[in-house]
C-alpha positions in Angstrom: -10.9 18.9 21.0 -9.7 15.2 22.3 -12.1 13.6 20.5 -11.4 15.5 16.9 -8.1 14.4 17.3 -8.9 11.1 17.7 -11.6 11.1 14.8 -8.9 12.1 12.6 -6.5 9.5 13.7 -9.2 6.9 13.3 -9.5 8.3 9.7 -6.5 8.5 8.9 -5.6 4.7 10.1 -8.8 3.7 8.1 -7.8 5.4 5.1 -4.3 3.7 5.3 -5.7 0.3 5.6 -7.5 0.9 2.1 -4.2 1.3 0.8 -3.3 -2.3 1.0 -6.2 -3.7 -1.1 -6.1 -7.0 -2.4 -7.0 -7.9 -6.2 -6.9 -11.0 -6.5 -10.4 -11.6 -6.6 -10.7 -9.3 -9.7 -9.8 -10.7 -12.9 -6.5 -10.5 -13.9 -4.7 -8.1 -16.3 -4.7 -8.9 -19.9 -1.5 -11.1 -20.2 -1.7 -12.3 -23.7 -1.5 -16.0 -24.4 0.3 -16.5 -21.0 -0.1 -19.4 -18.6 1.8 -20.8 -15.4 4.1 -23.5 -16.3 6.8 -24.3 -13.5 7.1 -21.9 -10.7 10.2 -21.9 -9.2 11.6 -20.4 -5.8 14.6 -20.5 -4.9 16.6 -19.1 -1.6 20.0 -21.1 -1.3 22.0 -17.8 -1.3 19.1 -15.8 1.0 21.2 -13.1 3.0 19.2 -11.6 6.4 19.5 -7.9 7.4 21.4 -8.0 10.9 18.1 -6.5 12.6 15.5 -8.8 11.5 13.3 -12.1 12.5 14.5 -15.3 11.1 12.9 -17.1 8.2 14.3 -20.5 7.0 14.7 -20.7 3.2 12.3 -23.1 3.1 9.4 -21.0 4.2 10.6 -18.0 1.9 10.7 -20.5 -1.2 7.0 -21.7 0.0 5.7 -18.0 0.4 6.8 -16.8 -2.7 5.9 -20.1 -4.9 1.9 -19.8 -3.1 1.9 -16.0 -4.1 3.3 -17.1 -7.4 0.3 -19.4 -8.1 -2.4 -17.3 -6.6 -1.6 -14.2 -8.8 -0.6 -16.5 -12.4 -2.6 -19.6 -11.6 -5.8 -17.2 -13.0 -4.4 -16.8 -16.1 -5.5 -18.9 -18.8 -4.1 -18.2 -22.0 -2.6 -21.2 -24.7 1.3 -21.1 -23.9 3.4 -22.2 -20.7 5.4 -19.8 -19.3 7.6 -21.0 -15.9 8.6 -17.8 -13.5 11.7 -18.1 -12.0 12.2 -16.3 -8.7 15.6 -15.9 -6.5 14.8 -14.4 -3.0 18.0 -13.0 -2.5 17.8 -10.7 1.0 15.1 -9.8 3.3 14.1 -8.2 6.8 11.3 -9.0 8.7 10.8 -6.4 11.2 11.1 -7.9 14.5 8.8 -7.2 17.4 9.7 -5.1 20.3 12.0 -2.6 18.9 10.4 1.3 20.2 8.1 2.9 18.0 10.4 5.6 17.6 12.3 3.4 14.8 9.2 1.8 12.7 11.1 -0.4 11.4 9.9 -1.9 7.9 9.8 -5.1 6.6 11.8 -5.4 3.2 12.5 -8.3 0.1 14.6 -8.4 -2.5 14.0 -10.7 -5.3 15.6 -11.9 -9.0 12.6 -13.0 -11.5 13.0 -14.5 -14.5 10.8 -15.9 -17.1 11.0 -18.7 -19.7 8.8 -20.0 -22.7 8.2 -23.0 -21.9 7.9 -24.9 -25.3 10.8 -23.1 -27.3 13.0 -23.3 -23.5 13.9 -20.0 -24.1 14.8 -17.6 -21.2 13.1 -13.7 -22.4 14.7 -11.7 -21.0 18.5 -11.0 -21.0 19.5 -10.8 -17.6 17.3 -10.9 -14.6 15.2 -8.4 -13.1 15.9 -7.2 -9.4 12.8 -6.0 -7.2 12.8 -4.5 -4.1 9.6 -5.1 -2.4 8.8 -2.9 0.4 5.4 -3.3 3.0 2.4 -0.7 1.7 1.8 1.6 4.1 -1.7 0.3 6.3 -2.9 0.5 10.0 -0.8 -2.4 10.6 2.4 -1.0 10.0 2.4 2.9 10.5 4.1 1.8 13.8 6.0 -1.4 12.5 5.3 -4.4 11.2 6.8 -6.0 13.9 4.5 -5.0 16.7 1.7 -5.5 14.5 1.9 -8.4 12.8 3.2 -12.0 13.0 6.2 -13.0 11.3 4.1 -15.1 8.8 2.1 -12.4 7.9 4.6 -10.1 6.8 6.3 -12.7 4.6 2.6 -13.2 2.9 2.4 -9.7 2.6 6.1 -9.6 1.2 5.0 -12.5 -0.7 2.0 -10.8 -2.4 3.4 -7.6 -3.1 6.8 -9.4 -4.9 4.1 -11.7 -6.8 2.5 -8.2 -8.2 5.6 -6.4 -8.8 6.4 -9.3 -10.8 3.3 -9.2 -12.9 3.9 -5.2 -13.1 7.3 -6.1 -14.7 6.0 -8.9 -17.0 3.3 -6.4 -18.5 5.7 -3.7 -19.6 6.6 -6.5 -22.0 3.6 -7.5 -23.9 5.9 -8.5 -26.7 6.5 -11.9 -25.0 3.2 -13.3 -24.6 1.8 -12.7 -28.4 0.6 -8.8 -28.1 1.6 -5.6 -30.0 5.0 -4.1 -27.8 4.1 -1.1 -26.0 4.5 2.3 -27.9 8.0 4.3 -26.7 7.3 6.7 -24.3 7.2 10.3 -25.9 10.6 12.1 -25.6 10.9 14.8 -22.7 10.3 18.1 -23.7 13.6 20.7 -23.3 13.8 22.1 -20.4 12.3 25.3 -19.3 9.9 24.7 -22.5 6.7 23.6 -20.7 6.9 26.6 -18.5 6.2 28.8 -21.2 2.4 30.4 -21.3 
């Protein structure tokens, strides 16, 4: 009986370390005519949740601008585009707190993006992300006990970089493709429930 339970926790940790898969190695989305002009990072006005490791702004602004350029740097299309990205708060889970807590690891982040050759900003005002840590075998009992604080940021890092590109392809308008169809209306309510 021991060892079933154990089997299924082995599984189960296995099965949460496929969660956090990394694509980079596949080829990126379809982006239109985009490619990576400047990449920007900024952190001047970072704030820190109280419970938290420190991180300097300069290793934030160097996190973010490598996960920038990993995830864009692939595209290759005929028009410069320079990303913009404000870290504006984070928490880094720190090590040593009890298990009971699993504390997680957080960022919050302001992108913008430009075209380049006209130096026009797209969109209006910028987008706020809050990039959480994806559930693995490293963190089910915090990140903090698990990992180092490097590590988190690059994860931060990496999942703020795709959220990013997430955001960027809901508006294909900008780089040269058709906009994306509106989404159909929601049907009345209690209509769908009908047989």
């Amino acid at each position: 009986m021991r060892f079933l339970r154990f089997l299924a926790v082995g599984v189960g940790l296995s099965l949460l370390a496929a969660c956090q898969s990394n694509d980079l190695k596949e080829p990126p989305v379809p982006l239109g005519d985009f490619a990576l002009g400047l990449n920007i990072a900024v952190a001047d006005n970072i704030q820190k949740v109280p419970i938290s490791r420190e991180a300097s702004k300069e290793e934030w602004q160097a996190a973010i601008q490598k996960a920038i350029a990993d995830r864009f740097g692939r595209y290759e299309g005929s028009k410069l585009y320079n990303i913009g990205i404000s870290i504006d708060a984070y928490a880094l889970a720190p090590p040593g707190v009890p298990l009971v807590l699993k504390p997680k690891s957080v960022l919050v982040i302001t992108a913008n993006i430009w075209d380049d050759a006209a130096q026009k900003k797209l969109n209006p005002e910028g987008k706020q992300l809050t990039i959480f840590e994806h559930m693995s075998a490293e963190t089910v009992i915090g990140s903090g006990v698990t990992q180092t604080k490097a590590k988190q940021m690059e994860v931060l890092s990496y999942n703020a970089a795709k959220a990013v590109e997430k955001w960027l392809l809901e508006h294909p308008e900008w780089f040269g493709l058709p906009p994306k169809p509106p989404a159909p209306p929601a049907p009345p309510p209690g209509e769908g429930d009908r047989n």
